[in-house]
KEPATI-511843 format. One record per atom (N, C-alpha, C): residue number from 1; residue in three letters; atom name; x, y, z. Coordinates in steps of 0.05 Angstrom, whole numbers, plus 32768, in hexadecimal, padded with zeros to 4 digits. Atoms other than C-alpha are relative to their C-alpha. Layout:
N
[r NUM, ALA, CA, [X, Y, Z]]
...
***
This chain:
85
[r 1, UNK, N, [800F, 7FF3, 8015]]
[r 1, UNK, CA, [7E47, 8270, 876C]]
[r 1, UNK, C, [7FF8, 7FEB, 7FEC]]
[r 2, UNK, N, [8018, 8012, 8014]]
[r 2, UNK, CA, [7E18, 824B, 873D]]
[r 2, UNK, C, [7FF8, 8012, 7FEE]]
[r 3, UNK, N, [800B, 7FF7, 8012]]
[r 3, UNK, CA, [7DFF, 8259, 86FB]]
[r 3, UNK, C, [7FE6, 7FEC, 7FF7]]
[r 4, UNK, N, [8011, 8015, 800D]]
[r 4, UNK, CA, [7DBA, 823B, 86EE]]
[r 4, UNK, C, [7FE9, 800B, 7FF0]]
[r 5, UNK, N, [801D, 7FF2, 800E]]
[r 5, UNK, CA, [7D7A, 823E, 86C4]]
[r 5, UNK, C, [7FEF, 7FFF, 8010]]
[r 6, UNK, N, [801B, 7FFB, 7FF4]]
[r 6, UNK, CA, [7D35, 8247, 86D1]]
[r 6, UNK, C, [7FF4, 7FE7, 8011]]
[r 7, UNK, N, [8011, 801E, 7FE5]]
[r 7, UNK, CA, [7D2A, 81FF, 86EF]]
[r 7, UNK, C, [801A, 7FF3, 8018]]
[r 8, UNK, N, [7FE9, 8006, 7FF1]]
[r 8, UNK, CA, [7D6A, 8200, 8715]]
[r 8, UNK, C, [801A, 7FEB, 7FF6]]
[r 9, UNK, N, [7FF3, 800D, 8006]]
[r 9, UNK, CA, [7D97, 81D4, 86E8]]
[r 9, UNK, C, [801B, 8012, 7FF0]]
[r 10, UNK, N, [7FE7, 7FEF, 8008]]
[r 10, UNK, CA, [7DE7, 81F3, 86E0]]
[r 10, UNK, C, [8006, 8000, 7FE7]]
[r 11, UNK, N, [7FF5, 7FFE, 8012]]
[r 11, UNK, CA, [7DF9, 820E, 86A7]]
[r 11, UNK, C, [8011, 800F, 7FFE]]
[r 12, UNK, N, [7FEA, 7FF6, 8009]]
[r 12, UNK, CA, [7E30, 822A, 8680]]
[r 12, UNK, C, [8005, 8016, 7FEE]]
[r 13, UNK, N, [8005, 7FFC, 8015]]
[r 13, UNK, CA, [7E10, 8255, 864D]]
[r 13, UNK, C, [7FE4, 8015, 7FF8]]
[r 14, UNK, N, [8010, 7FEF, 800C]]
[r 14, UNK, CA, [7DDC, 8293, 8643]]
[r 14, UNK, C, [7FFA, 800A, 7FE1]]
[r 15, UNK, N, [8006, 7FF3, 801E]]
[r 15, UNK, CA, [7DB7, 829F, 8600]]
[r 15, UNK, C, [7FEA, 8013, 800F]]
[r 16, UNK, N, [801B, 7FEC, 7FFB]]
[r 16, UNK, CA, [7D7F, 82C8, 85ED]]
[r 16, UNK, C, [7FE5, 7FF3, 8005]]
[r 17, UNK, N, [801C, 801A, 7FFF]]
[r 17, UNK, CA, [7D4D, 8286, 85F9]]
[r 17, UNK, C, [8007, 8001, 8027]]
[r 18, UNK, N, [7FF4, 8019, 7FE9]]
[r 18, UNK, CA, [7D74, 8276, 8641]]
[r 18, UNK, C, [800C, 801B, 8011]]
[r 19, UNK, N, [7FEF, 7FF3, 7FEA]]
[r 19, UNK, CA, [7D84, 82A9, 867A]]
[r 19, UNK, C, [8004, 7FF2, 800F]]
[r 20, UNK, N, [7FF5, 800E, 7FE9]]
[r 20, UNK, CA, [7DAD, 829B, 86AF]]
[r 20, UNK, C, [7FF7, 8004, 8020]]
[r 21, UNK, N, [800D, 7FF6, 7FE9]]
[r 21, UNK, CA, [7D9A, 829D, 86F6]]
[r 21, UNK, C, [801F, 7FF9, 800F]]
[r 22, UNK, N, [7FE0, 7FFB, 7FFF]]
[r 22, UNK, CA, [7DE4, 82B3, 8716]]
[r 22, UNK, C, [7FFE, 7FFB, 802A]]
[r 23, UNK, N, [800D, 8010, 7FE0]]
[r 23, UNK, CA, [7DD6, 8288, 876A]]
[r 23, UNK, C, [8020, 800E, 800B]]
[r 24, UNK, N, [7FEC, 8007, 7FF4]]
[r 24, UNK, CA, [7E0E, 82A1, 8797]]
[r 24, UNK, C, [7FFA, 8003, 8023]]
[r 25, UNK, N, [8009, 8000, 7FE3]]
[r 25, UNK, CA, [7E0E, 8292, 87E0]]
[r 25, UNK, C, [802B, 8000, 8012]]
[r 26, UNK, N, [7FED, 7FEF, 7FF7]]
[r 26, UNK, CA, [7E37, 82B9, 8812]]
[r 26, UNK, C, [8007, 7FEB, 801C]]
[r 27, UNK, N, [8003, 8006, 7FEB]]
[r 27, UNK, CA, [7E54, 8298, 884C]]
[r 27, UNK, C, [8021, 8010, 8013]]
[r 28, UNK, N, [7FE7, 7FFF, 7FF6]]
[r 28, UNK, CA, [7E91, 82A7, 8881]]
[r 28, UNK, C, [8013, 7FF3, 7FFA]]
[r 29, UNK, N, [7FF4, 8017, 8009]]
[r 29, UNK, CA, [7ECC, 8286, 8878]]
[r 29, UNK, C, [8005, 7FED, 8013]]
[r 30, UNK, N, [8006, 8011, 7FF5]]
[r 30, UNK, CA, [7EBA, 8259, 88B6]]
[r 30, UNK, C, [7FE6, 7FEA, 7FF2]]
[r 31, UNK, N, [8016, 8011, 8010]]
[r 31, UNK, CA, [7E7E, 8243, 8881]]
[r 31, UNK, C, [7FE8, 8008, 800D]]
[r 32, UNK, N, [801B, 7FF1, 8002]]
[r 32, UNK, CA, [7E49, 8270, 889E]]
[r 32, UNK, C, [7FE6, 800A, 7FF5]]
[r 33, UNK, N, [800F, 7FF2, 8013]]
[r 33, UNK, CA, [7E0D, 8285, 8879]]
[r 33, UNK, C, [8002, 8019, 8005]]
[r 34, UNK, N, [800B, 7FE1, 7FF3]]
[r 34, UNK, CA, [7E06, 82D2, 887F]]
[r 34, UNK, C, [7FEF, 8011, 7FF0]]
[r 35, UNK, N, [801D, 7FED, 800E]]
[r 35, UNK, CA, [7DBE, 82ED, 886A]]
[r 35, UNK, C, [8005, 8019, 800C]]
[r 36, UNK, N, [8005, 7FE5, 7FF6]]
[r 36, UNK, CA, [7DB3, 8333, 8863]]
[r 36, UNK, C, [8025, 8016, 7FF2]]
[r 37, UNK, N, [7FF0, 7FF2, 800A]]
[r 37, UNK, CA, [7DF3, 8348, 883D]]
[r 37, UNK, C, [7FFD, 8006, 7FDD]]
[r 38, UNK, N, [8007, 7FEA, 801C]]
[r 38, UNK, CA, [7DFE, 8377, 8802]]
[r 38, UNK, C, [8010, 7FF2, 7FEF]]
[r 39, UNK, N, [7FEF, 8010, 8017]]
[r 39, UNK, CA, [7E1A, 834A, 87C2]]
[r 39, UNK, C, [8002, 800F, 7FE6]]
[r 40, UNK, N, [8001, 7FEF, 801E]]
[r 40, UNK, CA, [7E2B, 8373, 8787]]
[r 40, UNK, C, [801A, 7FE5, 7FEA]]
[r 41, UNK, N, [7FF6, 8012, 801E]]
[r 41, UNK, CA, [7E3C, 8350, 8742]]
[r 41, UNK, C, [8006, 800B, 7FF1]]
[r 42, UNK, N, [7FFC, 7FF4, 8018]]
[r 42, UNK, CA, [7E51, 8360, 8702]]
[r 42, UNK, C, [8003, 7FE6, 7FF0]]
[r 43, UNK, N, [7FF8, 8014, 8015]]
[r 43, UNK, CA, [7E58, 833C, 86BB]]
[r 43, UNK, C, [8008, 8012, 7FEB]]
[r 44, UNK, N, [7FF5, 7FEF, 8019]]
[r 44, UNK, CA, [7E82, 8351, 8682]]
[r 44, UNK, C, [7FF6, 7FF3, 7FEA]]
[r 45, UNK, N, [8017, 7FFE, 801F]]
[r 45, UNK, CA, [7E51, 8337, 8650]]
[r 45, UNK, C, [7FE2, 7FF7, 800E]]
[r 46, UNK, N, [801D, 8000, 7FEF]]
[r 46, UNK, CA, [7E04, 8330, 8663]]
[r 46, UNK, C, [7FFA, 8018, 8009]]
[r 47, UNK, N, [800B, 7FEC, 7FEA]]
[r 47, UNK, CA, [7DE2, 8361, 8693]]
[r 47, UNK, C, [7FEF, 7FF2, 8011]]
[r 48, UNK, N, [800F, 800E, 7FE3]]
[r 48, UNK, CA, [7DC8, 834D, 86DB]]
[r 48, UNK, C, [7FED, 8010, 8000]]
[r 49, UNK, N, [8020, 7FFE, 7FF0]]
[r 49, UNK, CA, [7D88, 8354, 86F4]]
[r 49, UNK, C, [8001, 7FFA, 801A]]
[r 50, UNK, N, [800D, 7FF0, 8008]]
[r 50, UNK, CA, [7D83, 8373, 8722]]
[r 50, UNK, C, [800E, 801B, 7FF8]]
[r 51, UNK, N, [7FDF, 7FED, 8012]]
[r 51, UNK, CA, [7DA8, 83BA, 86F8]]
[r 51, UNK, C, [8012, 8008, 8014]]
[r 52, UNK, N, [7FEC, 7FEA, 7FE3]]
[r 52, UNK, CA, [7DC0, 83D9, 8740]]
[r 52, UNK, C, [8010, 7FE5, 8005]]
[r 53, UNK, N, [7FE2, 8015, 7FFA]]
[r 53, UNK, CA, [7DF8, 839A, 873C]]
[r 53, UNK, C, [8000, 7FF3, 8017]]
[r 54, UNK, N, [7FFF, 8001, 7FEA]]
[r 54, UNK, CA, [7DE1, 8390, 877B]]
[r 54, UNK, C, [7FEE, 7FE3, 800A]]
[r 55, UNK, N, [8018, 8011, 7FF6]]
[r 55, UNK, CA, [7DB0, 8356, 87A5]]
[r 55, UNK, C, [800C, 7FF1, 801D]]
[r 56, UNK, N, [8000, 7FFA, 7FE7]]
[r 56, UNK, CA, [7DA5, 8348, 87EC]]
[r 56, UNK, C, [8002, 7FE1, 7FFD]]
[r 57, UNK, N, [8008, 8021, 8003]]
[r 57, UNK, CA, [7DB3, 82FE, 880B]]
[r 57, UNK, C, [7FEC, 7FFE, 8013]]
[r 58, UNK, N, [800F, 8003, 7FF1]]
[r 58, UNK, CA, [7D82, 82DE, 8829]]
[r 58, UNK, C, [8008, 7FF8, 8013]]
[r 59, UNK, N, [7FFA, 8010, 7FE4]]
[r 59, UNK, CA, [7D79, 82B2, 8867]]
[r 59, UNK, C, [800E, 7FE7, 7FF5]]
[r 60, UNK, N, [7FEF, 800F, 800F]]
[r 60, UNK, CA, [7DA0, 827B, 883E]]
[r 60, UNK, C, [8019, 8008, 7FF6]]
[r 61, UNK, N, [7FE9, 7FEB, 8004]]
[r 61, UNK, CA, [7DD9, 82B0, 882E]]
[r 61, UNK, C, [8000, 7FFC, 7FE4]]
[r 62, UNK, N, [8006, 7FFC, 801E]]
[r 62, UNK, CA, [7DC4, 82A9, 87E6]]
[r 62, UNK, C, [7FFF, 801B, 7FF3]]
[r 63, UNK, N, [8003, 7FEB, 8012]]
[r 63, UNK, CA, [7DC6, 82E5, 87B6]]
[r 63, UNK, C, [7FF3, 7FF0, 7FE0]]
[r 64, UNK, N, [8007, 8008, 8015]]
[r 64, UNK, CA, [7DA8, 82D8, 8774]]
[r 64, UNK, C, [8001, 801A, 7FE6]]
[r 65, UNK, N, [8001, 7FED, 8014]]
[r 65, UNK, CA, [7DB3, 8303, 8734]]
[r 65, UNK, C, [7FF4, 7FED, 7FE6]]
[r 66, UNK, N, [8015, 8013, 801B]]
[r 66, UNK, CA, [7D89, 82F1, 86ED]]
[r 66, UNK, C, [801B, 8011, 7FE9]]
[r 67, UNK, N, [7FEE, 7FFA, 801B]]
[r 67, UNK, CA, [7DC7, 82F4, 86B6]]
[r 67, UNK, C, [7FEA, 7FF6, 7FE6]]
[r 68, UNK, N, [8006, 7FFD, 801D]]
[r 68, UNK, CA, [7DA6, 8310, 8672]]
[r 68, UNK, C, [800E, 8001, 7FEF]]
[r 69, UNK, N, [7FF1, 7FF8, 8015]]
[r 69, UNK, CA, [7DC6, 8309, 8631]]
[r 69, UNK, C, [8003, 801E, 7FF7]]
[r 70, UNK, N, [7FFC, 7FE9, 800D]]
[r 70, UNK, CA, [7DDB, 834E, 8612]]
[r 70, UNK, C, [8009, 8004, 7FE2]]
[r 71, UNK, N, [7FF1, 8005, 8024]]
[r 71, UNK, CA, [7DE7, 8333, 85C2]]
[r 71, UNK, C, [8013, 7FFF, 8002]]
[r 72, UNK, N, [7FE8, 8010, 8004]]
[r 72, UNK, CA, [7E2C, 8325, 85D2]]
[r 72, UNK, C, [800B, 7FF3, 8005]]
[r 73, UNK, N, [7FF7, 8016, 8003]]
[r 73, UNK, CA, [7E4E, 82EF, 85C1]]
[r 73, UNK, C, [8022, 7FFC, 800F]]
[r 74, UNK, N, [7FE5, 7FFC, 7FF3]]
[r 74, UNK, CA, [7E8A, 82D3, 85E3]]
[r 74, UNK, C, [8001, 7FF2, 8019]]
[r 75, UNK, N, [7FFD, 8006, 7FE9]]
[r 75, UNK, CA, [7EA3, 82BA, 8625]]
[r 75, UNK, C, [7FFE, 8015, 8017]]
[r 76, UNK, N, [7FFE, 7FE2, 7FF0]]
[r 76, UNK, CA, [7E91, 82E0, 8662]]
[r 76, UNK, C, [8009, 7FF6, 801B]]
[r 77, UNK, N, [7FFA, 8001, 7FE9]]
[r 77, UNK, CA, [7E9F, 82EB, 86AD]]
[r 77, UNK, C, [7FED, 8007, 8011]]
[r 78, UNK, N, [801C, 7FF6, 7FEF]]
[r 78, UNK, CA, [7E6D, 82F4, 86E8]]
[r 78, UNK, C, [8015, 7FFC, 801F]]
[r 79, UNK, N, [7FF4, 7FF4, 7FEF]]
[r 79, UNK, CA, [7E8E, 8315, 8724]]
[r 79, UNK, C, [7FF9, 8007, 801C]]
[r 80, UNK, N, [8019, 7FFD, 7FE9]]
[r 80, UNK, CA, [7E6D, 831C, 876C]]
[r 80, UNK, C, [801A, 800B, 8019]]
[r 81, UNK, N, [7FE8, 7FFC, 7FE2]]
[r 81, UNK, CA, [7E95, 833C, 87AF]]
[r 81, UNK, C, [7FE4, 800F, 800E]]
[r 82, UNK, N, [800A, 7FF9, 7FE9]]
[r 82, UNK, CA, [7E7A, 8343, 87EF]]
[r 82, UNK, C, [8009, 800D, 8013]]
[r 83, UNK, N, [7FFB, 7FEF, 7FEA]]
[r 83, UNK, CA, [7E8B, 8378, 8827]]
[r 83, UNK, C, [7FFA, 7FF0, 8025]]
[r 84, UNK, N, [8004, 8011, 7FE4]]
[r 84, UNK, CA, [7E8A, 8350, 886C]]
[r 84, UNK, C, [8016, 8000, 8011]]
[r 85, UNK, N, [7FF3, 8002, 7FE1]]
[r 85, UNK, CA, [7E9D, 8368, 88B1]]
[r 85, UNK, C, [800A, 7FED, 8012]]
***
């Protein structure tokens, strides 16, 4: 899981100037990619994009969520589980 901005450089830190773009990529635990699975997220401060908590991986086993600020201040958490047969 990766947290980056808009030109792909990691950060640590969402304002109201600076969303986050929330990268997670899914693999087996042989180190598989696996496109085509259902990634749901959450954050206990912010709100994801997209709202249904949800986003599909691709052919890279990537998911991507866009963490928005929500005016509060504070330290937060960003949460992701995957369902895999």
């Amino acid at each position: 899981m990766t947290l980056v901005d808009a030109n792909g450089n990691t950060i640590t830190e969402i304002t109201p100037l600076k969303a986050g773009l929330f990268r997670v990529v899914v693999t087996t635990p042989e180190g598989n990619l696996l496109p085509q699975e259902v990634v749901t997220g959450e954050a206990s401060l912010g709100t994801l994009q997209p709202e249904s908590g949800t986003a599909l991986t691709d052919d890279d086993g990537a998911a991507v969520f866009i963490v928005q600020p929500d005016g509060l201040e504070g330290a937060g958490t960003l949460t992701v589980s995957v369902t895999y047969d």
